[in-house]
Structure formats: C-alpha cells, structure tokens
C-alpha positions in Angstrom: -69.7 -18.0 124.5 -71.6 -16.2 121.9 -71.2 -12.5 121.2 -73.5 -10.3 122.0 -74.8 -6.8 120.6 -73.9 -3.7 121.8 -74.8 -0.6 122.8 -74.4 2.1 125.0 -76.0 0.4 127.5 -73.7 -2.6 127.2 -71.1 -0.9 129.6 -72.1 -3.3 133.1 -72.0 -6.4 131.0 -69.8 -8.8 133.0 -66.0 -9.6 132.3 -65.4 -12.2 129.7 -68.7 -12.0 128.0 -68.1 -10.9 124.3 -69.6 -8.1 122.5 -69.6 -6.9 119.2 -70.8 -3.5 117.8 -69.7 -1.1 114.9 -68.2 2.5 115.7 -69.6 5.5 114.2 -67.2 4.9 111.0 -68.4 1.6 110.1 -65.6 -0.4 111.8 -67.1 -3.9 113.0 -65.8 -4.7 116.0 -66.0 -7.7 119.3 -64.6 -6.5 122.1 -63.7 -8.9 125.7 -64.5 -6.7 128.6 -61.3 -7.6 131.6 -62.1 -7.5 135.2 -61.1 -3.7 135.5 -60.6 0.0 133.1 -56.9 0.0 134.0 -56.2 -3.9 132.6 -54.0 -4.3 129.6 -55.8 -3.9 126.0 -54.9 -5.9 123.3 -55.9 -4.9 120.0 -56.7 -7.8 117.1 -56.8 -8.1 113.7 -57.7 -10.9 111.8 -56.5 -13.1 108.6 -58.1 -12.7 105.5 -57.9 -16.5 105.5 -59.9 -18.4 107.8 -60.3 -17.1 110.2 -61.3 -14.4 108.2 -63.6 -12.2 110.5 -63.9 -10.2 113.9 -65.7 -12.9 115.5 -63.8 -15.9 113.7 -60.7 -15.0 115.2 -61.9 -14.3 118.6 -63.0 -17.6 118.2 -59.8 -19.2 117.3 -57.4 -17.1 119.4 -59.4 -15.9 122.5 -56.4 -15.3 124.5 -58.0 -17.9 126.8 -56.5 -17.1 130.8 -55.6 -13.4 129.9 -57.2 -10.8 132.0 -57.6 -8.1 129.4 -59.7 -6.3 126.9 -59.8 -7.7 123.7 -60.3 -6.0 120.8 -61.1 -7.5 117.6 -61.0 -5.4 115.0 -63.1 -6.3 111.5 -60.7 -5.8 108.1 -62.3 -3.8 105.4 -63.4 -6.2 102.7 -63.5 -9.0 104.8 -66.5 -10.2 107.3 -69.2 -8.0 107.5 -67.7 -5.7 105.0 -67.2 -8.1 101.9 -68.2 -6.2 98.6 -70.9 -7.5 96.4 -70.3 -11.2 95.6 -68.9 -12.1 99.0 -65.2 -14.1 99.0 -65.7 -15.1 95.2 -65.4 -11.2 94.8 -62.4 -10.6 96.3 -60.7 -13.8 94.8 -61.6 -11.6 91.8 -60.2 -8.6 92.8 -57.1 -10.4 94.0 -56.7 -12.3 90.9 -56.9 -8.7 88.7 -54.2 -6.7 90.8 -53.6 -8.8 94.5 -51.7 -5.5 95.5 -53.6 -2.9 94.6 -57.0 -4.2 94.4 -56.7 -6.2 97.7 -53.7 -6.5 99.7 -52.9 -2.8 100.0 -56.1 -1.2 100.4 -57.1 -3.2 103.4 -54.1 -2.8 104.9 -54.3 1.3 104.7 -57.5 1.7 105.2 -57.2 -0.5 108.5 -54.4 1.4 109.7 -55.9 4.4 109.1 -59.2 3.7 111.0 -57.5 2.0 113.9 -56.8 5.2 115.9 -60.3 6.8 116.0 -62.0 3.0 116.6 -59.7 2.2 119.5 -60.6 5.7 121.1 -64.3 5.2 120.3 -64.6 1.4 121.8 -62.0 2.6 124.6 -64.5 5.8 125.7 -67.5 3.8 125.3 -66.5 0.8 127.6 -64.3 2.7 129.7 -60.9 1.4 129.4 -58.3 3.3 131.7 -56.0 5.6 129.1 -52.9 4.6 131.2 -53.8 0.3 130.6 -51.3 -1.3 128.7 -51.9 -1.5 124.7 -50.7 -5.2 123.1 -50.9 -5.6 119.4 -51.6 -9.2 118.1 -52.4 -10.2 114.2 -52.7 -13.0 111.9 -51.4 -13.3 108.6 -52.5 -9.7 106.3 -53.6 -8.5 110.3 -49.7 -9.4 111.4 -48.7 -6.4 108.7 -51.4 -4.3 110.1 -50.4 -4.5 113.8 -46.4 -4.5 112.1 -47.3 -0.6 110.9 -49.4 0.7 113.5 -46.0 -0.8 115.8 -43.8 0.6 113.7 -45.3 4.0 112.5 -44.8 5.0 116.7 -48.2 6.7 117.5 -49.7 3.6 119.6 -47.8 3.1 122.4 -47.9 -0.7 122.1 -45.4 -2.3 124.4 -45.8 -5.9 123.3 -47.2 -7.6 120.0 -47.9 -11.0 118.4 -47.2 -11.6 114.8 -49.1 -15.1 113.8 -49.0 -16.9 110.2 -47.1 -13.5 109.7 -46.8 -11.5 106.4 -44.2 -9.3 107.2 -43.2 -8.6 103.8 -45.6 -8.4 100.9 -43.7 -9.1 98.1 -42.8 -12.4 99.2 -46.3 -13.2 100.0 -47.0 -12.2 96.4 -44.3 -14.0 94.8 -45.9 -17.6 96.7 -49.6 -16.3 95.8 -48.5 -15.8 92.0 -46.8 -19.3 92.0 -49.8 -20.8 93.2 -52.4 -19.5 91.0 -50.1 -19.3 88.1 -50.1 -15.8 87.4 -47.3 -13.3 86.7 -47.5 -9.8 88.8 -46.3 -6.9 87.2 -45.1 -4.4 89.7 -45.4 -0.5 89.1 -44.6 2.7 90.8 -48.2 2.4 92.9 -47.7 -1.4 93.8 -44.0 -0.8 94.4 -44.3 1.9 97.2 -46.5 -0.3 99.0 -44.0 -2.9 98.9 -42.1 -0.5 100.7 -44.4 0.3 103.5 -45.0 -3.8 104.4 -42.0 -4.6 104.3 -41.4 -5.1 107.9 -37.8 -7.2 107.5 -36.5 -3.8 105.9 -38.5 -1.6 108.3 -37.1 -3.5 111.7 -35.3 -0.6 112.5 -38.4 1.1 113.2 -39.9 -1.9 115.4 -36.8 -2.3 117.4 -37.3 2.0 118.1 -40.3 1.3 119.7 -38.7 -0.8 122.9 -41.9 -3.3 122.5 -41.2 -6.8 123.2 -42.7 -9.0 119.8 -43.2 -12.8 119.7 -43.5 -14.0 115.8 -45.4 -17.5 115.9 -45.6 -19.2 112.1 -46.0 -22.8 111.6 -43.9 -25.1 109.8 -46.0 -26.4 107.0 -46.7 -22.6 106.2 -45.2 -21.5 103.0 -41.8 -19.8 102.3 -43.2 -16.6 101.8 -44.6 -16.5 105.5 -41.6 -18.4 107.0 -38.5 -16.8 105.5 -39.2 -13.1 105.6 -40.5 -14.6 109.7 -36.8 -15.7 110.2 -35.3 -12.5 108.9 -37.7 -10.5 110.6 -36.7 -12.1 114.3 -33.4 -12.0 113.3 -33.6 -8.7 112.2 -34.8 -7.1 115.5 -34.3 -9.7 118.1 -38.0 -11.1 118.4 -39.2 -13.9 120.1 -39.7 -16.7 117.0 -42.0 -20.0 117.6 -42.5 -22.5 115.6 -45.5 -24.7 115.7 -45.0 -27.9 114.1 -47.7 -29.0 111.3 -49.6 -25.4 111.5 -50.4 -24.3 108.3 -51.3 -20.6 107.2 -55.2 -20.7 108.6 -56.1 -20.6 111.5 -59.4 -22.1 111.2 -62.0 -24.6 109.2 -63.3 -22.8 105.9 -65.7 -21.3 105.7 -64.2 -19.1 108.1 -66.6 -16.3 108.8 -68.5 -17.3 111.9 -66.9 -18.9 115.0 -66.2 -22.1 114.9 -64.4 -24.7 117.0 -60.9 -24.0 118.0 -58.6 -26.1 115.9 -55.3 -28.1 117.5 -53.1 -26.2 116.3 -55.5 -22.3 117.4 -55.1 -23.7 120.8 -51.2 -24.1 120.5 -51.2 -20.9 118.9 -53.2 -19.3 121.8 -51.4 -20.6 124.6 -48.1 -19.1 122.8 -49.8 -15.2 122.3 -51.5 -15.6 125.9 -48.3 -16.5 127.9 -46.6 -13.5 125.7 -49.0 -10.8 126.5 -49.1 -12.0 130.4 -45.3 -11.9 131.0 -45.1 -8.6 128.7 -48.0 -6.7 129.3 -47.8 -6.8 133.6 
C-alpha cells in the first residue's frame, strides 16, 4: 500500500492506509491510522542500514495483524534528511569521527525531537492520550527507543529492540575492525558512550515496569549480539533469535519501500505478537 501525503485534512482517511507528512520541526514522519483514538501507539525508528528510512522500515516491519497506530519516525541524517552528498556523505562523516560526527548526533537529536513530534502527529490525527505507547527500533533506532524507555518521560509499557545496538562502543569496536580504522575516544565521545550503553543502564529499563522483547539474528555481528545477551540477561527481556538474519533488514538501496525480505517477515511476526499480548 503506498503512502500517502498528508495534511490536515488527512484526519478521515481510513484505518490501515499509510500516510506520511513532516511536523512543524522538520521531523519526517508515516504514520498507520488503527481502527479507533483510544488503540495502542507504537512509535518506530528506523536503522541507519537498510532499511534506512521512515517509509523503508514501514515497509519491512509493518506490524502486519496489529490494530494500532504506527508511527514511523524519520532519523536525522538519514532519508529525507541526508546532508549534501547523500549516503556517500555520511560514510564520510562516519569514517572521520563514527561517534561524534554520526552515531551520537542522530541519536540526540532524535530523542530530543521525539516528544514534541509524537504530540504533534498525536493532536493532528487524534489519538486518545490514555492509548497505550509501544516503543519498537532497529539497530541505531533500538538505542533511540532504549533512551526515550529508559530516560522515564514516555510512558511506554512495551518495546522491541531489533538488530539492537544497545551499547555503542561495541558497535564501534566491530565498525573499526571492519573498515580498518583505529577510534580514539575522548572526553566528548566517552560520555556518550555512557548514555548508549543500555547493558550498564538496565537498571533504568527494568524501573520503567515495561515488558521488552530483544530480537537479533544469528549471523549479526558480535557487537549487536553480545551486548543483546547481556542486555536480556541484564533486565529479564524477552531474547529471539532468528536464525541466518543478518544486521539489515532490507535490500540496498534501502530508502524507499521495497519488498519484505524472509527474514522482515520473521522479524514482524516476532514484534507484532509482542505488542498484541503486551500492549492489550
């Protein structure tokens, strides 16, 4: 089902029919209307792998069965927001400081624009205050929905952590090896270390009460699948393992949706039975 564009007038559009719009900040977003205002939300964030977009991921996890809203939200840096020079410019930027030129600033800038663009989409399509919030990301949108759990302010109740990065330094550690590179951590890069580092930070998770599924496939690498382990272990989540899923989710290039891969549908039918048992 292709997306449609939105605007105010969007509001009688039928259930299941996605649209995408941007909020008065620039956020890029493809919402999933549910059947009625007071149905569970769940709020999306995307890889910056493929899929690497709002749409992209709707496409590969559409949370096919769930009677919801879904909200995708658009990464800054990513999709419609990619700088100048597209993906080879943030390969760039990655390659000259992963943490400070990439990694972190998406993740904090996404956090910090989630509470204003979830009010916005939820006052504009009229989602019931009282529905039920779900949190569900995939690889750097895993840490995103990790924080916005963990900082307390959301009210999530249940959340899905797929292709996880749930600590960053590990992730940046694999990254390093693979491109052959050496990082050098300082004070800046260090500190946000500390803030994704959701193995060290379960405390905080657990505090919330929400119930949290952690889905990572086997032929992922170490850095998603260790700190994954210790992160379950850590606070009790709900760990799946999908045999011969790798990190992406999707085909390169990864921007547009595309067809939903084996191993999206597995993922799907994981994250959808998780948010229908704990979202009720």
């Amino acid at each position: 089902m292709s997306p449609v564009n939105c605007t105010v007038s969007s509001m009688n559009d039928s259930a299941n029919t996605p649209i995408t719009g941007t909020t008065a900040e620039g956020v890029p977003y493809l919402v999933v209307p549910a059947s009625r205002p007071q149905a569970p939300v769940v709020v999306a964030w995307h890889l910056l792998d493929a899929p690497r977009s709002e749409i992209a991921f709707h496409a590969a996890l559409p949370l096919n069965g769930l009677d919801a809203w879904k909200l995708y939200l658009g990464l800054p840096l990513s999709g419609s927001r990619l700088p100048s020079g597209g993906v080879d410019e943030v390969m760039r930027l990655g390659m000259e400081d992963a943490v400070l030129n990439l990694h972190w600033p998406i993740h904090d800038r996404a956090v910090a624009e989630f509470p204003a663009a979830f009010a916005e989409v939820r006052e504009r399509f009229g989602i019931a205050d009282e529905a039920p919030l779900g949190l569900l990301g995939g690889s750097a949108g895993s840490s995103i929905a990790a924080r916005v759990l963990a900082d307390g302010d959301s009210g999530a109740t249940a959340a899905v952590f797929v292709s996880p990065m749930l600590r960053l330094r590990s992730m940046v550690d694999v990254l390093s090896e693979r491109f052959g590179v050496v990082y050098h951590w300082g004070p800046e890069s260090e500190r946000a270390s500390e803030v994704m580092d959701f193995v060290a930070r379960a405390p905080e998770i657990v505090a919330t009460g929400a119930a949290v599924r952690v889905i990572a496939g086997t032929e992922d690498s170490p850095g998603a699948i260790e700190p994954a382990r210790e992160f379950a272990a850590a606070t009790d989540a709900d760990l799946q393992m999908v045999d011969g899923l790798a990190h992406p989710l999707a085909e390169e290039p990864g921007l547009e949706a595309a067809p939903q891969t084996d191993g999206a549908q597995r993922v799907d039918a994981l994250a959808t039975e998780w948010f229908r048992a704990k979202l009720a």
